[in-house]
PyMOL CGO cylinders between C-alpha atoms (Angstrom):
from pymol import cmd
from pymol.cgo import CYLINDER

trace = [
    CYLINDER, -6.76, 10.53, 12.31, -6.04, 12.57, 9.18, 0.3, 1, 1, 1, 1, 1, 1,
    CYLINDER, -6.04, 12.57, 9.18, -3.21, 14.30, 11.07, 0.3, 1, 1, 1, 1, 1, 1,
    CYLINDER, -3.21, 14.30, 11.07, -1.29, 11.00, 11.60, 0.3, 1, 1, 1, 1, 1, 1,
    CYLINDER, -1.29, 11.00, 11.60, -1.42, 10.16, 7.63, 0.3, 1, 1, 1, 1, 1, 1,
    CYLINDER, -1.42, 10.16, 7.63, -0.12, 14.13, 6.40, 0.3, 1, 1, 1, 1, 1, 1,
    CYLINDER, -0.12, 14.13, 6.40, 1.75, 15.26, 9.53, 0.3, 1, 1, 1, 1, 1, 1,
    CYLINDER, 1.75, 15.26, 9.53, 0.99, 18.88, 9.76, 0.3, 1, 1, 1, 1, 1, 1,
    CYLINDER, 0.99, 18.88, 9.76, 0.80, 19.91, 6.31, 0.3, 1, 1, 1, 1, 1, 1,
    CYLINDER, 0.80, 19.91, 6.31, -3.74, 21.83, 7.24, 0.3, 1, 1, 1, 1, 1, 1,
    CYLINDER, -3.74, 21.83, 7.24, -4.59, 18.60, 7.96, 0.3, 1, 1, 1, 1, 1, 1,
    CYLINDER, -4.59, 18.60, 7.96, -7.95, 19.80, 7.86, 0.3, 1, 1, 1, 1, 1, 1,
    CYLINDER, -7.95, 19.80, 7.86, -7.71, 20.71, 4.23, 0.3, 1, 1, 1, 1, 1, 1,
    CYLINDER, -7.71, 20.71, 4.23, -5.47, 17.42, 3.33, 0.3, 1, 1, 1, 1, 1, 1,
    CYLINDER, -5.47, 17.42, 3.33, -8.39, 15.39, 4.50, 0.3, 1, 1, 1, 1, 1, 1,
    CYLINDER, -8.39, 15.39, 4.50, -10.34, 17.33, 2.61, 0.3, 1, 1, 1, 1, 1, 1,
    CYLINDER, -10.34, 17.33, 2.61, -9.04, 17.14, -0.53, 0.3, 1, 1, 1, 1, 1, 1,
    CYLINDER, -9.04, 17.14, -0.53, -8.65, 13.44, 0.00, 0.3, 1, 1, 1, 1, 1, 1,
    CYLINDER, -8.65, 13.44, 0.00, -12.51, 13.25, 0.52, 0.3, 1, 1, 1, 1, 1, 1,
    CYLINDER, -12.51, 13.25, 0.52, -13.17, 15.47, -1.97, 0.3, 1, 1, 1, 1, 1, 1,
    CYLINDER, -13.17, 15.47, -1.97, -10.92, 13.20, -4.71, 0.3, 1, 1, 1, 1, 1, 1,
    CYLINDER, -10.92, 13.20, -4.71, -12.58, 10.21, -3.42, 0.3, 1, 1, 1, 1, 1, 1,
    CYLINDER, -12.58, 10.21, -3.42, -16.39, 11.21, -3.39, 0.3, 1, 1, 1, 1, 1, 1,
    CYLINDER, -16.39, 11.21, -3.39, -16.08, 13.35, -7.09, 0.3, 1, 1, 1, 1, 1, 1,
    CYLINDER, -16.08, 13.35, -7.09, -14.63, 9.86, -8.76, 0.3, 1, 1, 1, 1, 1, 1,
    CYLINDER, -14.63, 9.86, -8.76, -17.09, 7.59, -6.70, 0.3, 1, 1, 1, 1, 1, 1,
    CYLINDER, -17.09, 7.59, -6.70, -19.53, 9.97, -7.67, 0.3, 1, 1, 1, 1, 1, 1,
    CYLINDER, -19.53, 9.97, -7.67, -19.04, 9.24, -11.62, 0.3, 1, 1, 1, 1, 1, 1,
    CYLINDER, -19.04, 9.24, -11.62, -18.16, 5.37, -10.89, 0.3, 1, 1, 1, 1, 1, 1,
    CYLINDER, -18.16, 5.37, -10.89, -14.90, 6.02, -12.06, 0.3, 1, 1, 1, 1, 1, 1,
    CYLINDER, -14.90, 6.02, -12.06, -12.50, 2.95, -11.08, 0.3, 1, 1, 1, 1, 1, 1,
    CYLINDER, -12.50, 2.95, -11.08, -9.48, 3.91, -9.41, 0.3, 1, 1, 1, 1, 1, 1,
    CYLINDER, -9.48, 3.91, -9.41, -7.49, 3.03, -6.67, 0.3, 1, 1, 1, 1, 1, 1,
    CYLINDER, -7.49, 3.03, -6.67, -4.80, 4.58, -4.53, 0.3, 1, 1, 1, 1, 1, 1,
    CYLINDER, -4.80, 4.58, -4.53, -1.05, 3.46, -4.45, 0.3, 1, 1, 1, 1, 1, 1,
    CYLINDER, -1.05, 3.46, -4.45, 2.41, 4.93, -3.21, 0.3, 1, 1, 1, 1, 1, 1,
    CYLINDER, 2.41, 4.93, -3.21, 2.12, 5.98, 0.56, 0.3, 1, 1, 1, 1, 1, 1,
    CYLINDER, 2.12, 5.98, 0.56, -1.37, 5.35, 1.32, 0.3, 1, 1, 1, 1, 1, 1,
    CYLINDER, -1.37, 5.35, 1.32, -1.62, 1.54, -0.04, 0.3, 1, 1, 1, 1, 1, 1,
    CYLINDER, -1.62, 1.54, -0.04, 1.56, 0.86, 1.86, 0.3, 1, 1, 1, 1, 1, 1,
    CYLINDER, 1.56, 0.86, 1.86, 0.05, 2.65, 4.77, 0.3, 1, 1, 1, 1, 1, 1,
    CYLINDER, 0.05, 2.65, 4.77, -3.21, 0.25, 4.51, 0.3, 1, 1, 1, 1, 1, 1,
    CYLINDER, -3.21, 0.25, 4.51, -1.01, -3.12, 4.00, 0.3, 1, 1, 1, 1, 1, 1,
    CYLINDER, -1.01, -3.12, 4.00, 1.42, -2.22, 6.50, 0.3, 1, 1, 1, 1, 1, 1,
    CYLINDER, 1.42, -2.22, 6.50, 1.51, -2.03, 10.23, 0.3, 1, 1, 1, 1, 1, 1,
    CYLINDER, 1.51, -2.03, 10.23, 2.20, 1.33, 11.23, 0.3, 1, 1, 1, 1, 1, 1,
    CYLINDER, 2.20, 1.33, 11.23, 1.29, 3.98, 9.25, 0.3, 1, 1, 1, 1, 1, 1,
    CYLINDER, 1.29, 3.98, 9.25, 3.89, 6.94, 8.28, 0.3, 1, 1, 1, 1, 1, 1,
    CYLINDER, 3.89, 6.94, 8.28, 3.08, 10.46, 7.24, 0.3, 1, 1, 1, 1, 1, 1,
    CYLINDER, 3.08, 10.46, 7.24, 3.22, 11.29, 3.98, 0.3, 1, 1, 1, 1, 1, 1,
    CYLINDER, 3.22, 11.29, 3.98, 2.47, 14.60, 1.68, 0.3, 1, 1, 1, 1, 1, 1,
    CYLINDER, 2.47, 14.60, 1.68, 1.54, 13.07, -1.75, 0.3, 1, 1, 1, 1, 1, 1,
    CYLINDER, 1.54, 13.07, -1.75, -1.74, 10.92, -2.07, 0.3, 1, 1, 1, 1, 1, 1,
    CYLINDER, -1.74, 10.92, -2.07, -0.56, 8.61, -5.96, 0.3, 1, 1, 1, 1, 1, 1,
    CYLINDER, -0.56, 8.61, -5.96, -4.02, 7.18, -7.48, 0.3, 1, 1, 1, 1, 1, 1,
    CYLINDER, -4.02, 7.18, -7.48, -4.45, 5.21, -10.75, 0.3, 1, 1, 1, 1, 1, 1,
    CYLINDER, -4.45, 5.21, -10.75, -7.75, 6.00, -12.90, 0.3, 1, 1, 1, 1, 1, 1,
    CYLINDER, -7.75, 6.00, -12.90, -8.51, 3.19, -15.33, 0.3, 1, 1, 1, 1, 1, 1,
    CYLINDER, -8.51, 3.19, -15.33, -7.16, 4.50, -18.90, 0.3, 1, 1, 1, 1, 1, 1,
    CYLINDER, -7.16, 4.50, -18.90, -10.28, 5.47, -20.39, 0.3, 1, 1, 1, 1, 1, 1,
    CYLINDER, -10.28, 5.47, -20.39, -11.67, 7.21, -17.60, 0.3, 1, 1, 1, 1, 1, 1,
    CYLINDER, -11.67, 7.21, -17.60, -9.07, 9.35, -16.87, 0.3, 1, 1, 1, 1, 1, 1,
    CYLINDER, -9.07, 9.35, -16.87, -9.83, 12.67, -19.02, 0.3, 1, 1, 1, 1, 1, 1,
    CYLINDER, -9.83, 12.67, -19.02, -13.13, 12.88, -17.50, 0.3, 1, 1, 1, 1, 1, 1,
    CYLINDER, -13.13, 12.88, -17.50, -11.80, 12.40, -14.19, 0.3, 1, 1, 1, 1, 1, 1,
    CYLINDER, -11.80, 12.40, -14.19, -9.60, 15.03, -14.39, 0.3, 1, 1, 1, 1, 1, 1,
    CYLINDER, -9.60, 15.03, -14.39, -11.98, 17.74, -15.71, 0.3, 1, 1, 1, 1, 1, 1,
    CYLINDER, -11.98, 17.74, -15.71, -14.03, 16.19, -12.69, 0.3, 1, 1, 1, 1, 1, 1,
    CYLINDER, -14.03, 16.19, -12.69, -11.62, 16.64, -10.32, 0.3, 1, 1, 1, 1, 1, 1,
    CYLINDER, -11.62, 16.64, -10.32, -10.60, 20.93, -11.58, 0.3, 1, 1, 1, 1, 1, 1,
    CYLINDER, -10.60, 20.93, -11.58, -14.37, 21.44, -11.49, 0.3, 1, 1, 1, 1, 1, 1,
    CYLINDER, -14.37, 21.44, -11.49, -14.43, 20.16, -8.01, 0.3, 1, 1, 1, 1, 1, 1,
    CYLINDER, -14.43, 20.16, -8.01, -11.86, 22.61, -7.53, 0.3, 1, 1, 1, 1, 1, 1,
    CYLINDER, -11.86, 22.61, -7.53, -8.26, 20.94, -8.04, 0.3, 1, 1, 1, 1, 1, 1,
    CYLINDER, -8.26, 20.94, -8.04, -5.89, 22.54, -10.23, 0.3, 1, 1, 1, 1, 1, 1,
    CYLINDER, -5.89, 22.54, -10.23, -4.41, 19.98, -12.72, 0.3, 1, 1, 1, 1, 1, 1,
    CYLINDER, -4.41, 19.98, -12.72, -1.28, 19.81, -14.70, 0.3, 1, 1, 1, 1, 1, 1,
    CYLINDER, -1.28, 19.81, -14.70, -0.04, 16.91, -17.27, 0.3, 1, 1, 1, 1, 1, 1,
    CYLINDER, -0.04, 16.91, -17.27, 2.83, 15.32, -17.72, 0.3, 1, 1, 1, 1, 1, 1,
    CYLINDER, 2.83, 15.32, -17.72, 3.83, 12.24, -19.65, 0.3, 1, 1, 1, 1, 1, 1,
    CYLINDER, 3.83, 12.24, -19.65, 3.52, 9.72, -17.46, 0.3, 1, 1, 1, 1, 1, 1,
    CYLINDER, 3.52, 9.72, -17.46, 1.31, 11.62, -14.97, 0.3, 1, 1, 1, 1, 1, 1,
    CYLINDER, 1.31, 11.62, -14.97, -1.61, 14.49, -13.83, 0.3, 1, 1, 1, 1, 1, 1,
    CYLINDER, -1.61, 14.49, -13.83, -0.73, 16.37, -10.83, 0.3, 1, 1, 1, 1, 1, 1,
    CYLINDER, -0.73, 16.37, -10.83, -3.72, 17.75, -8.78, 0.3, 1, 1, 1, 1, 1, 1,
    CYLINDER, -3.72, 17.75, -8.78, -3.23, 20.44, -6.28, 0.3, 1, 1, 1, 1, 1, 1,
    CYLINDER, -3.23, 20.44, -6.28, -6.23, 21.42, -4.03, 0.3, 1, 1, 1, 1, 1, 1,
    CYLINDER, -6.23, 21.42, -4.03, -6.91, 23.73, -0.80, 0.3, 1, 1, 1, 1, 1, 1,
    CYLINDER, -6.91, 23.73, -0.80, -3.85, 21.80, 1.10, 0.3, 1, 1, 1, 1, 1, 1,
    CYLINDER, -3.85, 21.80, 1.10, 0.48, 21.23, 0.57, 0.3, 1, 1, 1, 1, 1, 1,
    CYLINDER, 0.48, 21.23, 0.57, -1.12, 17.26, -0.17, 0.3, 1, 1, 1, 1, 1, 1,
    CYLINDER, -1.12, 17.26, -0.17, 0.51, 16.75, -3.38, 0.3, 1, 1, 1, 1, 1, 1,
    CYLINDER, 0.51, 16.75, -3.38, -1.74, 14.42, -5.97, 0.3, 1, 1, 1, 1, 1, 1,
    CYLINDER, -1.74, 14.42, -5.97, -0.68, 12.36, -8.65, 0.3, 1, 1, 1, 1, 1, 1,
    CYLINDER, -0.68, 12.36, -8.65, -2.66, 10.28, -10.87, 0.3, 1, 1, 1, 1, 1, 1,
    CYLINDER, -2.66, 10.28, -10.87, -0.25, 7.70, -12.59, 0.3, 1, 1, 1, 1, 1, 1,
    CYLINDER, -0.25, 7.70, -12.59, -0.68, 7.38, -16.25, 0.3, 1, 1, 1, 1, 1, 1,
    CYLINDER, -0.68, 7.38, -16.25, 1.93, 4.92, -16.44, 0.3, 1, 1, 1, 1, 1, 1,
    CYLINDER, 1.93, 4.92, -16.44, 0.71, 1.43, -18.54, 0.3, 1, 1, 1, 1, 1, 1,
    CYLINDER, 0.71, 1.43, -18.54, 2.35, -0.66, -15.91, 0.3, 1, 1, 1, 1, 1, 1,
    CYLINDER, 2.35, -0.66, -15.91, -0.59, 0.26, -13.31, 0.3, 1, 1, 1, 1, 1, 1,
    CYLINDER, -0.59, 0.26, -13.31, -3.48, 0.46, -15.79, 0.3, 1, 1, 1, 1, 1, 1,
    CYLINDER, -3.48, 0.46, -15.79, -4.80, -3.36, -14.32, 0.3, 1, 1, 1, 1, 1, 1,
    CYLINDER, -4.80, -3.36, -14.32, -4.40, -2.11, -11.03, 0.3, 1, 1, 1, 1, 1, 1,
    CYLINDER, -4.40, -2.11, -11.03, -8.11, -0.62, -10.37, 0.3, 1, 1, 1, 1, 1, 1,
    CYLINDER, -8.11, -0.62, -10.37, -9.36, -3.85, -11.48, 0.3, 1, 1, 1, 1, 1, 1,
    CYLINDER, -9.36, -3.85, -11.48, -7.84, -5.68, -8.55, 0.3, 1, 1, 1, 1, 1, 1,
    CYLINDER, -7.84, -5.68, -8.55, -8.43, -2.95, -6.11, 0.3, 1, 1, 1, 1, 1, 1,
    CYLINDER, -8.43, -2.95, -6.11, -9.94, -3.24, -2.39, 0.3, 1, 1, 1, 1, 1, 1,
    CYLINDER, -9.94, -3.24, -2.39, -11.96, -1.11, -0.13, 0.3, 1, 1, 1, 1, 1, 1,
    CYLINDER, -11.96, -1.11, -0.13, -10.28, 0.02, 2.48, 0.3, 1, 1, 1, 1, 1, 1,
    CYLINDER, -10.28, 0.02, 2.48, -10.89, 2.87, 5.65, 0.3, 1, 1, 1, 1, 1, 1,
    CYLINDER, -10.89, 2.87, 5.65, -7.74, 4.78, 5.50, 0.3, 1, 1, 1, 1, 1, 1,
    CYLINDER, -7.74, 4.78, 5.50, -7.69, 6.86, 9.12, 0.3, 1, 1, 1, 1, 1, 1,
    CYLINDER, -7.69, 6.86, 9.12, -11.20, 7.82, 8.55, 0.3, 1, 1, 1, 1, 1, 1,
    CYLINDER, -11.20, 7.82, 8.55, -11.95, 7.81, 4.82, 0.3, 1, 1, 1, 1, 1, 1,
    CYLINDER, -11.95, 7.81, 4.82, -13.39, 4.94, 2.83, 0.3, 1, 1, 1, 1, 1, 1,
    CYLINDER, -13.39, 4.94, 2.83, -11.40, 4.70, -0.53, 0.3, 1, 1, 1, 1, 1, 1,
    CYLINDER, -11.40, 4.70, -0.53, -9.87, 2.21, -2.67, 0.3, 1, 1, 1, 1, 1, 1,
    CYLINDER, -9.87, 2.21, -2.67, -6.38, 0.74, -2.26, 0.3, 1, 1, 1, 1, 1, 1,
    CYLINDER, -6.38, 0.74, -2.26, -4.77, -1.83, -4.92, 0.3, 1, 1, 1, 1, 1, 1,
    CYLINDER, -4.77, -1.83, -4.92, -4.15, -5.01, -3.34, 0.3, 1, 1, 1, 1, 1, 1,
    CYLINDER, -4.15, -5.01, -3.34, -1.23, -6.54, -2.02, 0.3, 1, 1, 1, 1, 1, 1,
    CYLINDER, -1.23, -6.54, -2.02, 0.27, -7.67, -4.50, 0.3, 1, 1, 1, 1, 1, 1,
    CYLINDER, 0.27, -7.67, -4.50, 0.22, -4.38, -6.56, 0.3, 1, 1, 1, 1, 1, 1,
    CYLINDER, 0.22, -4.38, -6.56, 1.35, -2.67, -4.07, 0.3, 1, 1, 1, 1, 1, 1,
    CYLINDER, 1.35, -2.67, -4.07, 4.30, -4.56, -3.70, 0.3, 1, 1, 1, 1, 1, 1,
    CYLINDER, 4.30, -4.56, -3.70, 4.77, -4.27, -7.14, 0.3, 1, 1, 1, 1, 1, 1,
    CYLINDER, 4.77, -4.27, -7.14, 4.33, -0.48, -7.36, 0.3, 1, 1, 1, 1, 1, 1,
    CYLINDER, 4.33, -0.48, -7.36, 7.02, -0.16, -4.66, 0.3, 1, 1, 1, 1, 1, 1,
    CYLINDER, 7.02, -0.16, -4.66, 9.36, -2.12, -6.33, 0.3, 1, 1, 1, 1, 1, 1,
    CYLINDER, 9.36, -2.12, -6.33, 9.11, -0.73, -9.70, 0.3, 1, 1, 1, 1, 1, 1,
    CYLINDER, 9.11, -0.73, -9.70, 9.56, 2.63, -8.04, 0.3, 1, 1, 1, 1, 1, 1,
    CYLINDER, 9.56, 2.63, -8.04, 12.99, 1.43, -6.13, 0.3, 1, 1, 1, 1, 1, 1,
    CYLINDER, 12.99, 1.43, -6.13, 14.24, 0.01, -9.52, 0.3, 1, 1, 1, 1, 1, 1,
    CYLINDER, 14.24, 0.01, -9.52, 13.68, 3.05, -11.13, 0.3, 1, 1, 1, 1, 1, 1,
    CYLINDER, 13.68, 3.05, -11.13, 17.71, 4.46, -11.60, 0.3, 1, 1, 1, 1, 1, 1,
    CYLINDER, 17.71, 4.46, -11.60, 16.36, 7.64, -12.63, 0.3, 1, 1, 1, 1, 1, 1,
    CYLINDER, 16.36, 7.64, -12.63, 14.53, 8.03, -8.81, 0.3, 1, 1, 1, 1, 1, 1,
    CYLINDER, 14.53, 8.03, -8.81, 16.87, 9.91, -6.20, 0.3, 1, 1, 1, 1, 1, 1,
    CYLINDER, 16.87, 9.91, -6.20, 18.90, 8.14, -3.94, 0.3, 1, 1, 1, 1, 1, 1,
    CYLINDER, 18.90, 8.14, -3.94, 16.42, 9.41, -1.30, 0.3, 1, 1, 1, 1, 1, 1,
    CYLINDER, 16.42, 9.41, -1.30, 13.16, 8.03, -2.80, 0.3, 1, 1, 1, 1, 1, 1,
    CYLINDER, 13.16, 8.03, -2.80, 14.55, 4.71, -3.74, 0.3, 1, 1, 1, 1, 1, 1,
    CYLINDER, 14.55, 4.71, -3.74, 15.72, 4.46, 0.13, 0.3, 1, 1, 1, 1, 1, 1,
    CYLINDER, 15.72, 4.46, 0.13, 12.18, 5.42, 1.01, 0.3, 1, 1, 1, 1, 1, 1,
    CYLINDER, 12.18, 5.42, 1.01, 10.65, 2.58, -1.59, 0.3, 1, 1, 1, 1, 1, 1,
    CYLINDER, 10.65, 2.58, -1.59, 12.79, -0.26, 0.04, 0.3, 1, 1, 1, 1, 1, 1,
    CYLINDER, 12.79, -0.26, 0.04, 11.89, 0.90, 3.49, 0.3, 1, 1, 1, 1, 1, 1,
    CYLINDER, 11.89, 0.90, 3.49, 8.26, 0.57, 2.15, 0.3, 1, 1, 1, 1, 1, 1,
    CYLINDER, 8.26, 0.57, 2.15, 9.17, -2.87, 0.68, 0.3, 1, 1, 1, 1, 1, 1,
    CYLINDER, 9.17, -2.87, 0.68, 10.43, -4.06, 4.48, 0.3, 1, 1, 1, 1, 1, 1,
    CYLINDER, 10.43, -4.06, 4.48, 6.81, -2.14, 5.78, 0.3, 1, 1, 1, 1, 1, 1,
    CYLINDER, 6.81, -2.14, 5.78, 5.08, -4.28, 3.33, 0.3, 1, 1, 1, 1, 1, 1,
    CYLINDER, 5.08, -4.28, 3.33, 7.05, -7.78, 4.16, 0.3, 1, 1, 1, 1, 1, 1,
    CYLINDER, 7.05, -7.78, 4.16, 7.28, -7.04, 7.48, 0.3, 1, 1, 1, 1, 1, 1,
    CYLINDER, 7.28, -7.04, 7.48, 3.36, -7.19, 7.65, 0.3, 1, 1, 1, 1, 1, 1,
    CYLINDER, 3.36, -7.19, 7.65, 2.74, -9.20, 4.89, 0.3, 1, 1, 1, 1, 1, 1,
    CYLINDER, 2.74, -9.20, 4.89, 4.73, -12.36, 5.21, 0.3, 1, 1, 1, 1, 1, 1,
    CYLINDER, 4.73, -12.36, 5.21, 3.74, -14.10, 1.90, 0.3, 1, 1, 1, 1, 1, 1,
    CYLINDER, 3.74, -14.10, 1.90, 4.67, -11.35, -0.06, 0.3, 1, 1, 1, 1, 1, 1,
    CYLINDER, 4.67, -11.35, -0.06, 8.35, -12.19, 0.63, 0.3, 1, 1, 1, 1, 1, 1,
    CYLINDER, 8.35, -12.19, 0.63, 8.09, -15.05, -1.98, 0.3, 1, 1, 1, 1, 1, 1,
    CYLINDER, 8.09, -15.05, -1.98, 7.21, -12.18, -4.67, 0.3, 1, 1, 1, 1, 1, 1,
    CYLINDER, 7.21, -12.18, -4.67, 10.60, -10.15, -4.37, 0.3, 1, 1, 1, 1, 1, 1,
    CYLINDER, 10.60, -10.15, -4.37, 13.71, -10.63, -6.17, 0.3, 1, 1, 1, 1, 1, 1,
    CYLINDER, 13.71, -10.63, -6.17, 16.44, -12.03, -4.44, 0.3, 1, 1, 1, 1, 1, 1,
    CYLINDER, 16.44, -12.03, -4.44, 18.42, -8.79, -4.89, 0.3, 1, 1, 1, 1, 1, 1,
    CYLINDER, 18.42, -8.79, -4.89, 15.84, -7.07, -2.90, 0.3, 1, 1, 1, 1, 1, 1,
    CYLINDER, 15.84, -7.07, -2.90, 15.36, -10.25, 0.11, 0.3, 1, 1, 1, 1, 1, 1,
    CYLINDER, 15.36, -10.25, 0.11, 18.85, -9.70, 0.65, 0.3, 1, 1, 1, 1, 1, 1,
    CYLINDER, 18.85, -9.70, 0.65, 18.70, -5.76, 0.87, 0.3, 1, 1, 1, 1, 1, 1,
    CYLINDER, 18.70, -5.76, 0.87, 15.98, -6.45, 3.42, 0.3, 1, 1, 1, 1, 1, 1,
    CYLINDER, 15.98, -6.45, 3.42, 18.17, -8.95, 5.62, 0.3, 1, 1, 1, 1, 1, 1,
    CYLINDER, 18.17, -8.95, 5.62, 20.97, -6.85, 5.67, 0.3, 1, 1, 1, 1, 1, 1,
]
cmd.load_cgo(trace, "trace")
């Protein structure tokens, strides 16, 4: 199952470090969720493969994650809006710092993503994550593409959530 969510980037070791994120901040009741590929992955109906695993650490928390996380073994680097974790696999890991997701935790859900039990934020959030990310004009072309494909994903499986976007973004979706 792993293989299907990171393509062939030693699966073995990408689930791996996912697990090993996951139980070393469920280990210190740290509230967090994930967002970015693998939320969209959990809302929507067919999951794509993806090579970066985004989380959000409640504020407080998130120091103490990270030395957490680089005694578990994952090399971290900070930036100003993020951490970036690298572990035993090419899975990149980013844990937003950004205020805009700081709620997000709060409002998170269980979920079994191909195998491992983690938190996702909801719905909602996850809409909202992807569309902050497409109306971000310093993203590449690329990436932005990428966001409003996840935005149709997210519709596409989620109905009601069509009511949420903007109608510059409905009618991106219909065209």
């Amino acid at each position: 199952m792993v293989v299907e969510v990171f393509g062939d980037l030693g699966h073995e070791r990408a689930g791996g470090d996912v697990s090993l994120l996951v139980t070393t901040l469920e280990a210190l009741e740290i509230p967090w969720c994930m967002v970015g590929d693998l939320a969209v992955n959990h809302w929507a109906r067919e999951p794509m493969a993806t090579a970066d695993v985004d989380l959000v650490i409640v504020a407080e928390r998130v120091e103490e994650a990270v030395k957490a996380l680089a005694k578990a073994g994952f090399k971290a680097k900070k930036f100003t809006w993020s951490v970036n974790l690298k572990g035993h696999s090419k899975v990149s890991v980013q844990i937003s710092t950004e205020e805009v997701y700081r709620e997000f935790p709060a409002r998170s859900v269980p979920a079994d993503i191909h195998g491992i039990l983690m938190r996702v934020a909801s719905r909602e959030d996850t809409l909202s994550g992807k569309l902050l990310a497409w109306q971000d004009p310093k993203r590449r072309a690329s990436k932005r593409q990428k966001d409003l494909l996840d935005l149709m994903r997210l519709v596409e499986a989620q109905p009601r959530l069509r009511k949420l976007l903007p109608a510059e973004v409905v009618k991106k979706l219909a065209d």
